[in-house]
C-alpha positions in Angstrom: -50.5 79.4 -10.0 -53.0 79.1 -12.2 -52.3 75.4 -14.7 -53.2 76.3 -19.0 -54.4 73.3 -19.9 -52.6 71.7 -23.2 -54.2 71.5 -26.7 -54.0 68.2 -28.0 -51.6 68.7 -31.4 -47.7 67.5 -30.3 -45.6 70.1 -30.6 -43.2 69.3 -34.0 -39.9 68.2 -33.0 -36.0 68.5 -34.1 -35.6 67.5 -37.9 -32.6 64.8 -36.4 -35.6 63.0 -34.2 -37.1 61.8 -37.6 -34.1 59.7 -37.4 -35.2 58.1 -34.1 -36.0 55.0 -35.6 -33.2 54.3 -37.3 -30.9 55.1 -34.5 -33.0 53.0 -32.3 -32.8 50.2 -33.8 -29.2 50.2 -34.1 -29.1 50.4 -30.6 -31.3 47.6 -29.6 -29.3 45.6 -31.9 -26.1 46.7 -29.8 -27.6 46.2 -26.5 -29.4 42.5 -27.3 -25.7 41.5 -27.8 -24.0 42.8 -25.3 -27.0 40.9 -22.9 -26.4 37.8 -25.2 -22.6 38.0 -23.7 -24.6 38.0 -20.1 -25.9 34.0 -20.6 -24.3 31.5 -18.8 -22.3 29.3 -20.7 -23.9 26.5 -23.0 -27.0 28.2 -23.3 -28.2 28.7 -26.9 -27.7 32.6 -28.1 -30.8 34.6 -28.5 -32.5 31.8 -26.6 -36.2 33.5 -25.2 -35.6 31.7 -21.8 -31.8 32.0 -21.7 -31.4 29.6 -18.3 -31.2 30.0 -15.0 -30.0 33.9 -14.5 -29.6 35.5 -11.1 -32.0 38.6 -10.5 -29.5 41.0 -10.9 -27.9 39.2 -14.2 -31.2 39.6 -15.9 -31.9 43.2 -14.2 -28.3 44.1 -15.7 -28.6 42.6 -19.0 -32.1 44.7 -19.1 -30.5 47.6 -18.3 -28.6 47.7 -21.5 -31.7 46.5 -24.1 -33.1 49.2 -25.1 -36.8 48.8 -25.7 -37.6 49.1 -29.9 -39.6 52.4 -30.1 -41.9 54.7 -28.5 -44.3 53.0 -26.5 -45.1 51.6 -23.7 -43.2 47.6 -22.6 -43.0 45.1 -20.4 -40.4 42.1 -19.3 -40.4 39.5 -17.1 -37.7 37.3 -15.4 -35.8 35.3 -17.0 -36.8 36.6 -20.2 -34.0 38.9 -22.3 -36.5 41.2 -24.3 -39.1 43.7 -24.1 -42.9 43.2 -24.7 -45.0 45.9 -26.5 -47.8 46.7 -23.8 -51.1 49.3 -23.9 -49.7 52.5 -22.9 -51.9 55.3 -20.5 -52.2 58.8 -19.6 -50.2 60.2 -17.0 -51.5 62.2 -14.1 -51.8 65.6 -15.9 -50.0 67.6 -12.2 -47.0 69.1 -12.3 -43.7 67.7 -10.3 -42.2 70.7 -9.9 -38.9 72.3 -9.8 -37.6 74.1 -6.9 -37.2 77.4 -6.3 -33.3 78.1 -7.5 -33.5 75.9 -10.1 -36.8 77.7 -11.3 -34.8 80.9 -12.1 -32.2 79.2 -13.4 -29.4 78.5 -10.5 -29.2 74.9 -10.5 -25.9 74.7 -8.5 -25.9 74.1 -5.0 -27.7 75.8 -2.2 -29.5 75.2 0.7 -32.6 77.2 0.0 -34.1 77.6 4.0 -30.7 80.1 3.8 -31.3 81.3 0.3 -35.0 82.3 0.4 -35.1 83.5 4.1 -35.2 87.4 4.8 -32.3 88.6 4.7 -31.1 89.5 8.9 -33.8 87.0 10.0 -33.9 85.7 13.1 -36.9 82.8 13.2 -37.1 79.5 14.8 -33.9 77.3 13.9 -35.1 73.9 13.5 -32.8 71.8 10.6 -32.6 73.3 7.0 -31.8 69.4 5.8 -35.1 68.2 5.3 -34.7 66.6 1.9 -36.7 68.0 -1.0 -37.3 71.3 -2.3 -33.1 71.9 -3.8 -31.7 69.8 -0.1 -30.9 66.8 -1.4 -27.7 64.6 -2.2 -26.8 64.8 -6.1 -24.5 62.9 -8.5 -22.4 64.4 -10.7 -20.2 63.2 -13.4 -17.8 64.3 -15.5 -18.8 64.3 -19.6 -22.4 62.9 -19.7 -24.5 60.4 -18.5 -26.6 57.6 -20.6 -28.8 56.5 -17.4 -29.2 56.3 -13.6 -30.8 54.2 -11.6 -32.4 54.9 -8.0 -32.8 52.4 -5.1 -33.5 52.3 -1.3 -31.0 49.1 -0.4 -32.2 49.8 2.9 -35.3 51.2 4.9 -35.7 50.7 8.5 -38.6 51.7 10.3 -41.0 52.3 8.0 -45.0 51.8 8.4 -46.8 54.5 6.9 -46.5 57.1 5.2 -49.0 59.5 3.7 -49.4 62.8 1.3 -52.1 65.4 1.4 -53.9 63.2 3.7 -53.6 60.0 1.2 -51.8 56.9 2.4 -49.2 55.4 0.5 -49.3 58.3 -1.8 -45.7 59.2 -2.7 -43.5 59.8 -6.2 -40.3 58.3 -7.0 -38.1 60.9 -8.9 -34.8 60.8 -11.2 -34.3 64.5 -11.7 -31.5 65.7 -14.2 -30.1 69.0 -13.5 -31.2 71.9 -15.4 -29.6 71.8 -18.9 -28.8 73.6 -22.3 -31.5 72.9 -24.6 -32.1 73.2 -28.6 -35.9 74.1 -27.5 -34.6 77.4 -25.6 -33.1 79.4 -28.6 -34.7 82.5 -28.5 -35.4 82.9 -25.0 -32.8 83.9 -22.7 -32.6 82.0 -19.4 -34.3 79.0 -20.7 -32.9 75.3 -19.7 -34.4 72.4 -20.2 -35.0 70.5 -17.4 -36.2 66.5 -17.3 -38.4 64.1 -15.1 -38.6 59.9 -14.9 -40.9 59.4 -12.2 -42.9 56.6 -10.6 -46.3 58.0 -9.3 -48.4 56.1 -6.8 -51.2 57.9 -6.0 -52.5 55.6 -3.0 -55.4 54.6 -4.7 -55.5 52.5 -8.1 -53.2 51.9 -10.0 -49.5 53.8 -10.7 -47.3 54.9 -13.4 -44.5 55.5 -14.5 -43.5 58.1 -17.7 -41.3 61.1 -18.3 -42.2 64.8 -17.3 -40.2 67.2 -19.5 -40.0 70.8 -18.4 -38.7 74.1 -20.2 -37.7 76.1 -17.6 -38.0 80.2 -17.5 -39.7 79.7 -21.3 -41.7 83.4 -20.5 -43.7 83.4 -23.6 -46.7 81.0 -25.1 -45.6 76.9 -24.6 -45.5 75.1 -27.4 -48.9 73.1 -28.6 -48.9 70.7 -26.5 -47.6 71.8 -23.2 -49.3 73.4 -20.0 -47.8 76.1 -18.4 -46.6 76.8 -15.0 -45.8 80.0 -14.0 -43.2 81.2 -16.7 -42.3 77.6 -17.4 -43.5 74.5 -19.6 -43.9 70.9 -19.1 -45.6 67.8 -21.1 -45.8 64.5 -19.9 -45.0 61.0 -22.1 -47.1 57.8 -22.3 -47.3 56.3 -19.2 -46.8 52.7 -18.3 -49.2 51.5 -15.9 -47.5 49.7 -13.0 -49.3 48.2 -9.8 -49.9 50.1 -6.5 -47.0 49.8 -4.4 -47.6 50.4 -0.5 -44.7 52.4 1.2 -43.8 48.8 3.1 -42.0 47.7 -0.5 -40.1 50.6 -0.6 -36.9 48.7 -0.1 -38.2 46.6 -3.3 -38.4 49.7 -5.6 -36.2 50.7 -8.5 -35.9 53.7 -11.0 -34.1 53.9 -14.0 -33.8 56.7 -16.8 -31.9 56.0 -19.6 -31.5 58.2 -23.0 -30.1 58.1 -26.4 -30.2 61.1 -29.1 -33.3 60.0 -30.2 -35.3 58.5 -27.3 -36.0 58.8 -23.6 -37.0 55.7 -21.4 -38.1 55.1 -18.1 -38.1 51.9 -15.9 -39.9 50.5 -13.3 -39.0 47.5 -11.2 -41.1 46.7 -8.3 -39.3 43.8 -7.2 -41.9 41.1 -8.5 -39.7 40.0 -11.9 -41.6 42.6 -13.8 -40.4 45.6 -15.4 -42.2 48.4 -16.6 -41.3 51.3 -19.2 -42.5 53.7 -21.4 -40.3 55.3 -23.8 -40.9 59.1 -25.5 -39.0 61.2 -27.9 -36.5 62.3 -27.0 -38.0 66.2 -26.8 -35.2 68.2 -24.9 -32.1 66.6 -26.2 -31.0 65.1 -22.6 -28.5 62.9 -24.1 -26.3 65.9 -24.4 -26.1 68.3 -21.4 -26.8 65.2 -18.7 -24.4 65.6 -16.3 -26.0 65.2 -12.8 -29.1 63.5 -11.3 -31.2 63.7 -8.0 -33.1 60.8 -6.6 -35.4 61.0 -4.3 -38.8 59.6 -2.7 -41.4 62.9 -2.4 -44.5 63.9 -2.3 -47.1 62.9 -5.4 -46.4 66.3 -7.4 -47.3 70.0 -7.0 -44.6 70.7 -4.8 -46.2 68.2 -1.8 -44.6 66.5 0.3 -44.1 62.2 1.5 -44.9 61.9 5.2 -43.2 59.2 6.9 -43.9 57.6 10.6 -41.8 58.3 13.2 -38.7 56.4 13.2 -37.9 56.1 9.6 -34.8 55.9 8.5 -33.4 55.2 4.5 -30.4 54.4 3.0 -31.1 56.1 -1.1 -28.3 55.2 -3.6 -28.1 56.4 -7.2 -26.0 54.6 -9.8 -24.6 56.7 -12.4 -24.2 55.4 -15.5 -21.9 57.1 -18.1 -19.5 54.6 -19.7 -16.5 54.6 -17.0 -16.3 52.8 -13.7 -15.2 55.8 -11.5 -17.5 56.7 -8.7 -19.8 59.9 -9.5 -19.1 63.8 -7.7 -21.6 64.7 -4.7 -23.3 67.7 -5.0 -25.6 69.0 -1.9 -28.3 70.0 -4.1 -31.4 69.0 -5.5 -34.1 69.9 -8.7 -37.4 69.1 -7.7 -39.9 71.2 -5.8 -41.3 67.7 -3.5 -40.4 66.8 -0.2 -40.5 65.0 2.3 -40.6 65.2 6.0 -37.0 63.6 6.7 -33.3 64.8 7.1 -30.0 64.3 5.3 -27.7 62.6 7.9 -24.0 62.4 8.0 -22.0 61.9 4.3 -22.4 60.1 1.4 -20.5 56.3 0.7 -18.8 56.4 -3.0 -18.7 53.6 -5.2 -16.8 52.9 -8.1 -16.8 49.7 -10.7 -19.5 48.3 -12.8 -22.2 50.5 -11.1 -20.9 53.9 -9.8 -22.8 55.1 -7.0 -23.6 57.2 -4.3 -25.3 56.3 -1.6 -26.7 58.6 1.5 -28.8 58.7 4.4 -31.8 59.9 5.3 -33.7 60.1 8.9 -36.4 61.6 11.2 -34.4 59.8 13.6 -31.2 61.6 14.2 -29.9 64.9 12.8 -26.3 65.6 12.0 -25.4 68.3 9.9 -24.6 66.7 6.5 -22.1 67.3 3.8 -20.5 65.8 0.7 -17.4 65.6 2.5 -17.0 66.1 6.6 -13.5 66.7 8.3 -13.0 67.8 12.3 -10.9 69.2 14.8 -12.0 67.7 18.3 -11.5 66.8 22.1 -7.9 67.4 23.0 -6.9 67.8 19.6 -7.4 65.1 17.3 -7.7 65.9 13.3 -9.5 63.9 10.7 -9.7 64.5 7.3 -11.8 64.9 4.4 -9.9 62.0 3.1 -10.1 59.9 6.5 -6.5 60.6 7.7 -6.7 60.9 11.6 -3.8 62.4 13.6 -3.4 63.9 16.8 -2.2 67.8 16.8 -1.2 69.2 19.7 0.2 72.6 18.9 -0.8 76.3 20.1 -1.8 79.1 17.7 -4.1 80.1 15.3 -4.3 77.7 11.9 -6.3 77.3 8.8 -8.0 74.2 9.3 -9.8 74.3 5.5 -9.5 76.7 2.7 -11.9 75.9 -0.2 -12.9 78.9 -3.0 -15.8 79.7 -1.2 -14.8 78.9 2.8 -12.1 79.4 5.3 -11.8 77.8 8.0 -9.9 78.7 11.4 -9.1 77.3 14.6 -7.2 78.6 17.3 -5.6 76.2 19.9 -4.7 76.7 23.5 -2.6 75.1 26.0 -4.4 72.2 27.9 -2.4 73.8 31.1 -5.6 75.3 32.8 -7.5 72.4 32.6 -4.1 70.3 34.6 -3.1 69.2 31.3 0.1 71.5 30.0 1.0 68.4 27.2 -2.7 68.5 25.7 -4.3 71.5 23.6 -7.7 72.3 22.9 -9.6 74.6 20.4 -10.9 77.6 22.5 -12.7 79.0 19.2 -13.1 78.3 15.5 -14.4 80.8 12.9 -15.4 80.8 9.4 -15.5 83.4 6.3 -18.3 82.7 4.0 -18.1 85.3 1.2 -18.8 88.4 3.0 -19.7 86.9 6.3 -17.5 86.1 9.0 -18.4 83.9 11.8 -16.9 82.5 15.5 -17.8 80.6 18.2 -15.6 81.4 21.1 -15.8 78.7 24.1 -15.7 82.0 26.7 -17.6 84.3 24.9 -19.9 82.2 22.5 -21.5 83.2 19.3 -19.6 86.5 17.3 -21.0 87.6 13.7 -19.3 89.9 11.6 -17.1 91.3 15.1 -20.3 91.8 17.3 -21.3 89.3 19.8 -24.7 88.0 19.0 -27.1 85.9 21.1 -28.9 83.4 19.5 -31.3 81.2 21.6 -31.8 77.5 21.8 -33.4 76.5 18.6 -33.2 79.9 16.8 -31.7 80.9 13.7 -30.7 83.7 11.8 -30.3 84.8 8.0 -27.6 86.9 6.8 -28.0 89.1 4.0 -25.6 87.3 2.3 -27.7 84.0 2.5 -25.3 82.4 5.2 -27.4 81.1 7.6 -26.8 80.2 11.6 -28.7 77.6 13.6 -28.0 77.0 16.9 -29.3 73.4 19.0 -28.3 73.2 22.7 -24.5 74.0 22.6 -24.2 74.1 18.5 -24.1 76.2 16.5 -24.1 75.0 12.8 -23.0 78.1 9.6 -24.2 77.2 6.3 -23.6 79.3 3.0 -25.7 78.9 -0.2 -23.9 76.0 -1.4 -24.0 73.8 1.0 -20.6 74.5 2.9 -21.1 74.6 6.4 -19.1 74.9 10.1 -20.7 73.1 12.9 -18.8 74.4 16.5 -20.2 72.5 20.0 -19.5 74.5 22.9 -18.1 72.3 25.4 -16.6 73.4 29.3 -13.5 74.9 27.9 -13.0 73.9 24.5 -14.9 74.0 21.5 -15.1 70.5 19.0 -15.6 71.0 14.9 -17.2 69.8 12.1 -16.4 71.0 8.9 -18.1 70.0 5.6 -18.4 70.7 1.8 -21.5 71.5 -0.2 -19.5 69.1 -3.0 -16.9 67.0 -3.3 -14.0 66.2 -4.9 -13.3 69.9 -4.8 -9.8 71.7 -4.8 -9.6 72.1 -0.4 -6.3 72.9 1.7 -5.4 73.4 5.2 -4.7 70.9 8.1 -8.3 69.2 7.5 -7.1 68.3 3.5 -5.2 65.4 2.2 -2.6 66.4 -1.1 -4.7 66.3 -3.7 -6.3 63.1 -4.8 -5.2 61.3 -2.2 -6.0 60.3 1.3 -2.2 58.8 2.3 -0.3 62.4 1.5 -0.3 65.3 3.6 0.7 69.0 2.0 1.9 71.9 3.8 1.1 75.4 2.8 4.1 75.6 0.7 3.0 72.5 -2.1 5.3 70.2 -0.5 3.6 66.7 -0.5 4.5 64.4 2.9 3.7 60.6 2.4 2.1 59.2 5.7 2.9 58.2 8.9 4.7 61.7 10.0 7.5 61.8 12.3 7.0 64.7 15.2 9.5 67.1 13.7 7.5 66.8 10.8 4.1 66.9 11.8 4.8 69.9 13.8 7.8 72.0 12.1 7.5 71.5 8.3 3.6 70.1 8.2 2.2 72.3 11.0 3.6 75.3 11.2 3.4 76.0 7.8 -0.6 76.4 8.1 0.1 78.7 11.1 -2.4 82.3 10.3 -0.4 85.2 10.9 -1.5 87.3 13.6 -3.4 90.3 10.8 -5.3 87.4 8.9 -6.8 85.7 12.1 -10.6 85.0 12.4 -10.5 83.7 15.7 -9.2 86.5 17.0 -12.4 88.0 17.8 -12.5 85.7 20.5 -9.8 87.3 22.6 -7.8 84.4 23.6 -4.1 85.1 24.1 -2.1 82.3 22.7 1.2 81.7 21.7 3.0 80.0 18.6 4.5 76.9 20.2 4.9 73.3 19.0 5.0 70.7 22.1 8.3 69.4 23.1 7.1 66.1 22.8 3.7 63.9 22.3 1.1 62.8 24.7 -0.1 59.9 25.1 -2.9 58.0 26.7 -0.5 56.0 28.3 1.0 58.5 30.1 -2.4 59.4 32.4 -2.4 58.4 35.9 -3.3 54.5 35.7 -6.5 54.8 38.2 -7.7 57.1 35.6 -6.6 55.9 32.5 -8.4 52.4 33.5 -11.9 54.3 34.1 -11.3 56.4 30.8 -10.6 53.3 28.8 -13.8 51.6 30.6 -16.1 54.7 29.3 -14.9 54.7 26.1 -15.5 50.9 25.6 -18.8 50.9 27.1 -20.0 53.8 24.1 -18.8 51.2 21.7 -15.6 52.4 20.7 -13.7 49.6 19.0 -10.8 51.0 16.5 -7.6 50.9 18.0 -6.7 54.7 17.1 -9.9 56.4 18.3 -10.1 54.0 21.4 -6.5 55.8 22.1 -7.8 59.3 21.1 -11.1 58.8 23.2 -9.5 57.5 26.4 -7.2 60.7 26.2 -10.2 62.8 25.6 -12.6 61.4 28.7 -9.2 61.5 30.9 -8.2 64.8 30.0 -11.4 66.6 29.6 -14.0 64.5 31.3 -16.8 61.9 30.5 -19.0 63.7 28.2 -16.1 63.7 26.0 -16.7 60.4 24.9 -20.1 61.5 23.0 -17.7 62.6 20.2 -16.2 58.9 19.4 -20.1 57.6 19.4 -21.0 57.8 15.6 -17.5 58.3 14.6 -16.3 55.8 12.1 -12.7 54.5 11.5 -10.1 56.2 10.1 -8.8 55.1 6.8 -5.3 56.1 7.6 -3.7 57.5 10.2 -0.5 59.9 10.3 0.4 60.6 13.4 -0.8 58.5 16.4 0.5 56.3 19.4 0.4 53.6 17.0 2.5 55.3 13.7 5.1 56.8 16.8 5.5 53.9 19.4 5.0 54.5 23.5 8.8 55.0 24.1 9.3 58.4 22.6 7.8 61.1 25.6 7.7 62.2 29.2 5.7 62.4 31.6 4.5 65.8 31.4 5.4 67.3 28.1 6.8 71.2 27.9 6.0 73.5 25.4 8.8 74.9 22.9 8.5 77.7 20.6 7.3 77.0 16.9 9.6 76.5 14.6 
């Protein structure tokens, strides 16, 4: 797309901004105080050299000066103040936004589903590669002041290049598209902002803002380039020294805004920070409510190529004036990438700096979420919350019900496999808008009633976006935002992963705690149970009540008979034949299974349905409470073999 180049006359900005001075001021004055509070004891107030402060005293107490004006600063450690530096240009290339965002849907998507022909079938590969709208986003509720990105840890890192150019790479903190004062007139227009670090491999980097008016469709402003239908400008830049792709574990990004003025701040780990500060142009202060950070490509949509075997752990503080830990949302802004996966969840973390903190891999693919809950082995529940309990019932239940996604299983009796006490899922489905999807353990993949085969590493695009990828004996259904299903195909039963495009989100079914909570259980009904659960009412008031009636089933398609019947009693590992309960338990320490509740669950598992059962417990972490277990119940309660009753 052909780039207009800018006239040199800044466009004329919001009558309030005259006040920026003023208003900055003010705060300085504020934030020198509050970092005044930060000295140690004994140490002279408004002292240049306050004493000996930690690293992350000083970085904190920076984080709250505000640097005087527009311009272009500089601090070093200990030092509690900024220092008016030469400012530069910044690169004149766009970072650009992705796709969605682009025409103004900036909530979450996977866009390898979205933008795919609709009834596709192509190569499957993963649709997690991070960049390009797939990324991990925090979300708050009212507004944030300023974020902050980091890497606390990168493992396996050596290289990394970008159109051929080592060490070439951006560091972004992306708002979401937002509401702006400069759209009025033009329908569809958001405002849309930039703080990025740019290294371009060679010479020196920068850091400034890139501000972007999103769908504008007419002339830009004086001032601004156009892109497509879209604007952007850039502010001063700071210059900042070359960092190689070795100190990315060193590197942090900050954006931080006020009504007036916009400021972003480098830290490459050598006790010097960087920042440049511009008007405020787009009025961020007040529509910023979520931010993407990410490592990418250095603009114009490229991407950050790492070496093999590099794996990242990417956290973004939020801050916004509370200490609760920010929303995930499986989405990201910018139009750069780079060439590794999302893997697993994100950690939450709440206090003085709210966080959220992912993974990222060309290691190890797992289909990620904002939240993940499962159904697996013989049958063991976990969760969103972390709530683990063992659920041995037959029929057909709603595992999670979300306003975009159901969820169903249907369990069978354990009885062909020699096991009448046990049950196992012999198929799962899921309804994504107009899309319904099973995988059956006899007859494998059905979409939309019709059974459909779907090689090893192929996919295929709905119409409605949903999209279906298959790897070996997986099969993993995503919709548009980020909501996904991923059913393995094992000998006999079929395992579960279920997980949400964001989180905290209103969710029910046997995979949901009550909400806000991860120690309460509900039933269909509303009726909260406080954890452990006795049998009677795990299985007659907690379980039954998510039982699907026999017209509203999913699974169905499948053509399983089953029966509604609640076991007579629990099973237990200890009730396997010893020989084989000793080589279980063997297996299932030897993969590194060391929690006393999945230990249990996994020597059941391997003894009931074989070895390769024991692949399930190998990244599984522990649970953070348990309902129903060996442990809540005690070993004296069962028999041998346990019978079936009917439910209810």
């Amino acid at each position: 797309m052909p780039v207009a180049r800018p006239s040199t006359e800044r466009p004329s900005l919001p009558a309030h901004r005259r006040l920026r001075r003023i208003a900055g001021a003010v705060v300085t004055a504020i934030a020198t105080l509050v970092a005044v509070f930060l000295v140690p004891s004994g140490t002279a107030a408004g002292s240049a050299s306050p004493g000996p402060l930690t690293a992350q005293q000083w970085h904190s107490a920076m984080a709250q000066l505000t640097t005087p004006s527009r311009g272009c600063y500089t601090a070093d450690y200990p030092t509690l103040s900024w220092h008016s530096t030469g400012c530069t240009t910044a690169p004149p290339r766009p970072y650009v936004p992705n796709v969605p965002a682009a025409a103004g849907n900036a909530g979450p998507h996977l866009p390898a589903a979205a933008n795919a022909p609709a009834g596709a079938v192509g190569t499957g590969g993963t649709p997690y590669t991070v960049g390009n709208g797939i990324d991990f986003s925090a979300g708050v509720s009212g507004l944030l002041n300023g974020a902050t990105g980091s890497f606390p840890t990168v493992s396996g890192v050596t290289s990394e290049s970008s159109g051929g150019v080592a060490n070439a790479y951006s560091l972004q903190l992306n708002s979401a598209p937002f509401t702006s004062p400069v759209c009025a007139g033009h329908p569809g227009c958001q405002g849309w902002e930039q703080f990025i670090f740019a290294n371009p491999g060679a010479g020196s980097g920068s850091a400034f803002i890139q501000f972007w008016i999103l769908n504008y469709a007419a002339t830009c402003p004086a001032g601004w380039w156009t892109y497509s239908v879209h604007c952007y400008t850039n502010g001063s830049a700071v210059a900042v020294p070359s960092q190689p792709i070795t100190h990315l574990g060193s590197l942090k990004l900050s954006g931080n805004v006020t009504s007036a003025l916009d400021t972003v701040v480098m830290d490459t780990g050598a006790g010097t920070l960087s920042a440049s500060t511009a008007d405020s142009m787009l009025s961020l202060s007040a529509g910023w409510n979520a931010v993407e950070f990410m490592v990418g490509g250095n603009g114009g949509g490229s991407s950050a190529n790492f070496n093999a075997g590099s794996s990242l752990t990417v956290q973004t503080v939020t801050h916004n004036g509370t200490t609760n830990a920010p929303s995930c949302l499986m989405t990201g802004y910018t139009g750069e990438t780079n060439n590794l996966n999302l893997v697993g969840t994100p950690a939450y973390g709440i206090g003085a700096s709210p966080s959220l903190r992912s993974n990222q891999s060309n290691l190890t693919v797992s289909p990620p979420s904002c939240a993940s809950a499962q159904g697996t082995g013989d049958t063991h529940l976990q969760t969103f919350g972390g709530t683990y309990y063992d659920f041995q019932a037959e029929g057909t239940f709603t595992l999670a019900r979300s306003s975009a996604m159901t969820v169903q299983s249907n369990q069978v009796s354990g009885a062909p496999l020699g096991w009448p006490g046990a049950s196992v899922n012999s198929g799962v489905a899921t309804q994504m808008g107009a899309d319904t999807v099973a995988v059956c353990a006899a007859k494998g993949l059905v979409v939309n009633g019709s059974g459909t085969s779907l090689a090893d590493g192929a996919s295929i695009t709905l119409p409605s976006g949903d999209r279906i990828v298959r790897t070996g004996s997986q099969y993993v259904v995503t919709d548009p935002q980020g909501d996904s299903m991923a059913a393995t195909v094992n000998p006999g039963y079929v395992d579960v992963h279920v997980g949400l495009g964001s989180y905290p989100q209103p969710v029910v079914g046997l995979l949901a705690n009550a909400p806000g909570t991860n120690d309460k259980l509900r039933t269909s009904t509303g009726t909260v149970l406080p954890i452990p659960l006795d049998f009677k009412t795990l299985y007659s008031l907690y379980g039954d009540s998510w039982r699907v009636p026999d017209g509203q089933s999913l699974v169905a398609v499948c053509g399983d008979k089953t029966q509604a019947a609640d076991p007579a009693a629990p099973f237990w590992e200890k009730q396997l034949p010893q020989e084989l309960h000793d080589k279980a338990l063997t297996i299932c320490r030897q993969v590194g299974v060391k929690d006393v509740t999945l230990l249990e669950a996994c020597t059941l598992d391997v003894g009931v349905l074989g070895q390769n059962a024991a692949r399930e417990f190998l990244t599984e972490a522990p649970p953070v409470d348990v309902a129903f277990s060996e442990d809540t119940q005690g070993s004296g309660c069962c028999v041998n073999v346990p019978g079936r009753q009917p439910a209810g």
